[in-house]
C-alpha positions in Angstrom: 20.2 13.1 17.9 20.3 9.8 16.6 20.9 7.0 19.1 23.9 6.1 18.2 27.7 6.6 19.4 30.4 6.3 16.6 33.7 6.1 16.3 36.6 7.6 13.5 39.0 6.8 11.3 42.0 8.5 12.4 43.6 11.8 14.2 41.7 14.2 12.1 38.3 13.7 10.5 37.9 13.8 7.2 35.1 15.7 4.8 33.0 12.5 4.2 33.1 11.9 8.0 32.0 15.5 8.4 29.2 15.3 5.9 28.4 12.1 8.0 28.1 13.0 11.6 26.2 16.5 10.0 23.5 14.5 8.5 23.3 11.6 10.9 23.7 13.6 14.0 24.6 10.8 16.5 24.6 11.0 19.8 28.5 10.7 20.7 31.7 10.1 19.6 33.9 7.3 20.5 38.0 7.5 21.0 40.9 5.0 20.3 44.4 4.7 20.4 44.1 5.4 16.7 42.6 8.8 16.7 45.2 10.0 19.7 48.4 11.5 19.1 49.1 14.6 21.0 46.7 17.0 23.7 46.5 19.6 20.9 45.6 17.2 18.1 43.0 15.7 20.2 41.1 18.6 21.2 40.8 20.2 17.3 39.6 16.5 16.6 36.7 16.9 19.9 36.1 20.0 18.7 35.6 19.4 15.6 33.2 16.3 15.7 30.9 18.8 17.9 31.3 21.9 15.5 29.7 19.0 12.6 26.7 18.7 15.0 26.4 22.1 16.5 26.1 20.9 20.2 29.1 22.0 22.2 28.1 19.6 25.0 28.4 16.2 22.8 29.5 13.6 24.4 32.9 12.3 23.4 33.6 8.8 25.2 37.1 7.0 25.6 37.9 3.7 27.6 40.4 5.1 30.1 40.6 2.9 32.8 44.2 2.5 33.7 46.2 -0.5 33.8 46.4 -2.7 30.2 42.7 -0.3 29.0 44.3 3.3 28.5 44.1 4.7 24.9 45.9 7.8 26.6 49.7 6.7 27.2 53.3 8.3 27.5 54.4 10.8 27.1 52.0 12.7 26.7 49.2 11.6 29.7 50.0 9.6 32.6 49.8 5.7 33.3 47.3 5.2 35.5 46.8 1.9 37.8 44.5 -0.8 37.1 41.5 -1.4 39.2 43.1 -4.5 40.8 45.6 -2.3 42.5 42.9 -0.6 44.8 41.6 -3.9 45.5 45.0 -4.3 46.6 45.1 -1.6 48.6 42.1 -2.1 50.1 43.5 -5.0 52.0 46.2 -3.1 53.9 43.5 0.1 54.2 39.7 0.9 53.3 39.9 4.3 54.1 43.2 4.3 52.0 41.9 2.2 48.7 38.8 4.5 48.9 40.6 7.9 49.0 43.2 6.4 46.6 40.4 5.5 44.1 38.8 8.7 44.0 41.5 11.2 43.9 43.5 9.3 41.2 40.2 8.7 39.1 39.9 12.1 39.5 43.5 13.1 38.1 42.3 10.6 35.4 39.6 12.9 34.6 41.3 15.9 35.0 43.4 14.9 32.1 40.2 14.0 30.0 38.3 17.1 30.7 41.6 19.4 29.4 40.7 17.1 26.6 37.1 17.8 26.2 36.5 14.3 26.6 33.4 14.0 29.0 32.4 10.7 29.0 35.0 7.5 30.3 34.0 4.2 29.7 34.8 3.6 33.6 34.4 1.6 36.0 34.4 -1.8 35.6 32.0 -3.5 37.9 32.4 -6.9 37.1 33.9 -9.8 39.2 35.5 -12.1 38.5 34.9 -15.9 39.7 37.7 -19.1 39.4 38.2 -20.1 35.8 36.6 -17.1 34.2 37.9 -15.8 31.6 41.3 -13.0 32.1 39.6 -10.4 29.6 37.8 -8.9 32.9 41.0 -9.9 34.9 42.7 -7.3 36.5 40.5 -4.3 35.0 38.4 -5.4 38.1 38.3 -4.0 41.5 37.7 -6.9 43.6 36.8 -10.1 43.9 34.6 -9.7 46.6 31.3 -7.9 45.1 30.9 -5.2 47.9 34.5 -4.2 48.2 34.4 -3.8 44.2 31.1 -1.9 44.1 33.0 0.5 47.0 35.9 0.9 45.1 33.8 1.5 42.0 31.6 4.0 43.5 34.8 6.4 44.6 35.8 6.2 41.1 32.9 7.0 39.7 33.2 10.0 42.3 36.5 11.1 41.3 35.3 11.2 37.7 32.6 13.3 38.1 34.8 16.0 40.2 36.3 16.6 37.3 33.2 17.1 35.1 33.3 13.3 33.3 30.8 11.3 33.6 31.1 7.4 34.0 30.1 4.5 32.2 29.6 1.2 34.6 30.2 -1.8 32.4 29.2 -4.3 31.4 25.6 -4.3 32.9 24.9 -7.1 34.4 28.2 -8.8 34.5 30.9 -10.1 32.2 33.2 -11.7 35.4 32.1 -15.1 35.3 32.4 -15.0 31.6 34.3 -18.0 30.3 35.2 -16.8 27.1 35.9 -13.0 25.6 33.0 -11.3 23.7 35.3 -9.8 21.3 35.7 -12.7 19.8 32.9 -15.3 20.5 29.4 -15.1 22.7 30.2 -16.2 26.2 27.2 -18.5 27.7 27.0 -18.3 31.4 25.2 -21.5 33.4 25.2 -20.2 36.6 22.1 -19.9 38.4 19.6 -17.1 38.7 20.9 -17.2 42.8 24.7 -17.4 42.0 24.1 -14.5 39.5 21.8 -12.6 42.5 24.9 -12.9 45.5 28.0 -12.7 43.1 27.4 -10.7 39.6 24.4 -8.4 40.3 25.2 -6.3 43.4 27.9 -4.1 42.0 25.5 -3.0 39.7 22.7 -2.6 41.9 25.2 -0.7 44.4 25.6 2.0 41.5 22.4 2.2 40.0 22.3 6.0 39.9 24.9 6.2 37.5 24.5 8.3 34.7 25.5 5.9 32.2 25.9 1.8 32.0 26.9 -0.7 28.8 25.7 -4.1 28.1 27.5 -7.5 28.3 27.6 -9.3 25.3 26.4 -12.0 27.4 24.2 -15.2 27.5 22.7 -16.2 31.2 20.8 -19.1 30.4 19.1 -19.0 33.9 17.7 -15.4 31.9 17.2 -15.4 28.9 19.0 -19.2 27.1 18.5 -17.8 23.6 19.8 -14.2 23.4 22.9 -12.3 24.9 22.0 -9.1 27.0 22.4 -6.8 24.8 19.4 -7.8 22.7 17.7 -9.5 25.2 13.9 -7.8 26.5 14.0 -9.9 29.5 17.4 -8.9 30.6 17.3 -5.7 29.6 13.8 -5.2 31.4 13.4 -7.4 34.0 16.9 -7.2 35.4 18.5 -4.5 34.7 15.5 -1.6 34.8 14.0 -3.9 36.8 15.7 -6.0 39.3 19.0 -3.6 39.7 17.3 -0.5 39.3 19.1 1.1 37.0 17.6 3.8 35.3 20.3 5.8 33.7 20.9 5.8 29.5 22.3 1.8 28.5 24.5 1.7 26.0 25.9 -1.2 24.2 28.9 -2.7 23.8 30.4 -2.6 20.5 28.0 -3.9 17.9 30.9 -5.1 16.2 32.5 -7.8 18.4 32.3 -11.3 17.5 29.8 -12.3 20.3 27.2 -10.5 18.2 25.8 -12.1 14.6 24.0 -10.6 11.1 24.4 -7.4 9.8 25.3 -4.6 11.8 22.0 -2.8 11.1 19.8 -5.6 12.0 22.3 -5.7 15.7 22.1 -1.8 16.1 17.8 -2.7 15.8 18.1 -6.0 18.0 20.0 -4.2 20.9 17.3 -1.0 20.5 14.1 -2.8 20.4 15.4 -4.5 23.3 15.4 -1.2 25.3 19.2 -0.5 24.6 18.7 3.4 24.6 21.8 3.9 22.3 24.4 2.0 20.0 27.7 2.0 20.1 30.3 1.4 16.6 33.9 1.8 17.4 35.3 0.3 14.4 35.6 3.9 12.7 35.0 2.2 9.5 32.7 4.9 7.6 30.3 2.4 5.4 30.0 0.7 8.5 28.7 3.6 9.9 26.3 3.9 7.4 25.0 0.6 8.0 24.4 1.1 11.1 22.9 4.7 11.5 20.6 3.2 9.2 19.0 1.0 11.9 19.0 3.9 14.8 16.4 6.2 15.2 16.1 9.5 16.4 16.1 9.6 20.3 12.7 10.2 21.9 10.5 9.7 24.9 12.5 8.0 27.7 15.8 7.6 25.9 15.9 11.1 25.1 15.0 11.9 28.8 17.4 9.5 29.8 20.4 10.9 26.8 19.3 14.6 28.9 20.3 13.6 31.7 23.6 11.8 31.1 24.5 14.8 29.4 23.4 17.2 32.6 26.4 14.7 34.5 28.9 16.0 32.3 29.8 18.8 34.6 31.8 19.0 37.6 30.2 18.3 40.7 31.0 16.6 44.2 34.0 17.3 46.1 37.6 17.7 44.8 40.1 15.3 46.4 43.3 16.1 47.4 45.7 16.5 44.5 48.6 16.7 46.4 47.4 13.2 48.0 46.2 11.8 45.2 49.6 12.6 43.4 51.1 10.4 46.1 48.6 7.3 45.6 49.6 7.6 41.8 53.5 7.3 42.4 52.9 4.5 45.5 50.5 2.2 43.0 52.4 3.2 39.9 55.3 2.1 41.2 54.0 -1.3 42.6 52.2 -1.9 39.1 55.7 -1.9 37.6 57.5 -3.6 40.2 
């Protein structure tokens, strides 16, 4: 397996994006609104991507988070809230905003796993400060770190009854981000204290997950010169180190704007600094190539660490109330579009 997660073109894959994934082998695949079109179209396209690599258990990503991040829509799937709407919740209940988090994740993953889909880019730990930027906005739980990293947890919960394993993102926070890393580097100022009691303790609250992404972030107080994802010190000193986390880290896209030079020198820059794998969403096949050029096969820890994300993509946990949770679905649904 090459560390590396990729993306395609469209609702079917095509012979040279066969030919590609067979000799490239990457690690995962990655899903967008443009390779979705109906439930049966999308499991012969996850099945074939893992027939071209002869691994049954690949993992096959998507960012379904509810609210405006859902590449699964009407009327096929289900709108699902966003994470702001537990928050919500949360202030008339805890107990409520908890179970509500978990079992409707969970219906969220039910529909993924029917799917095949094992991996969802979900949740979103970040939180948001005044004046930050409204990419984060909503998609996040709270603005109060430990009622976020609460909220976040059942979610992550409720994914994994249904046998899909969660990304947290983006490791170690994009919600005081003034700008949005899709389309220049944001540079954060704060200090290494402001960072430690407002942006770090989601993360550090879920350190066991199974999976976490990169911010395409500069913290000066850090590292001034490089963003996260290709930053040693980051990468090392706070997030293996400092939060503890010591699933497989993923980057964000290597091909939003935040990030410069060619895409094989990023896919080396995020690697070398202890990124375990790459992600490419573009679907763009010669920018594939580029890329897999600069990934190697995964060994040693990353491999250990790819093992044991994959070992999470199985049900496990306890299965919330469906009946319930089909109640906190209609009750936020309905106050999302009020």
């Amino acid at each position: 397996m090459k560390a590396l997660i990729c993306g395609c073109a469209g609702t079917a894959l095509t012979e040279e994006e066969r030919a590609f994934y067979r000799r490239e082998d990457p690690f995962g695949l990655i899903l967008f609104a443009r390779n979705i079109d109906n439930p049966r179209q999308v499991r012969l396209l996850v099945d074939d991507f893992r027939a071209c690599l002869n691994r049954t258990d690949a993992p096959v990503f998507i960012d379904q988070e509810g609210g405006r991040v859902q590449r699964l829509r009407p009327p096929h799937w289900r709108d699902y809230p966003s994470a702001a709407r537990f928050g919500e919740l949360w202030e008339e209940s805890p107990l409520d905003a908890l179970a509500a988090a978990r079992g409707i994740t969970f219906l969220l993953g039910r529909e993924l796993a029917a799917l095949g889909i094992n991996a969802d880019c979900l949740p979103v730990l970040d939180v948001p400060v005044a004046g930050s930027h409204d990419i984060i906005g909503d998609r996040a739980y709270a603005r109060q770190p430990q009622v976020a990293a609460l909220l976040a947890n059942a979610a992550l919960q409720g994914l994994q009854a249904a046998g899909v394993a969660g990304v947290i993102k983006h490791i170690p926070g994009h919600g005081r981000a003034r700008a949005d890393s899709h389309k220049e580097l944001p540079v954060v100022e704060a200090s290494l204290e402001e960072l430690r009691a407002h942006d770090f303790p989601t993360f550090a609250a879920l350190a066991s997950a199974p999976m976490a992404m990169t911010a395409h972030v500069v913290y000066t107080a850090i590292d001034a010169d490089n963003p996260a994802t290709t930053s040693e010190v980051v990468i090392n000193d706070v997030i293996r180190g400092e939060l503890g986390f010591a699933g497989l880290l993923m980057s964000d896209d290597l091909n939003m704007e935040a990030l410069h030079g060619p895409l094989a020198a990023r896919a080396q820059a995020a690697l070398e600094a202890g990124c375990d794998v790459v992600l490419h969403c573009s679907g763009d096949l010669d920018e594939m190539r580029e890329v897999a050029a600069g990934c190697p096969t995964l060994a040693g820890k990353a491999l250990q660490r790819a093992q044991a994300a994959l070992a999470a993509m199985r049900p496990a946990g306890m299965v919330p109330d469906v009946a319930r949770a089909e109640e906190w679905l209609a009750r936020l649904s309905a106050v999302a579009s009020a």
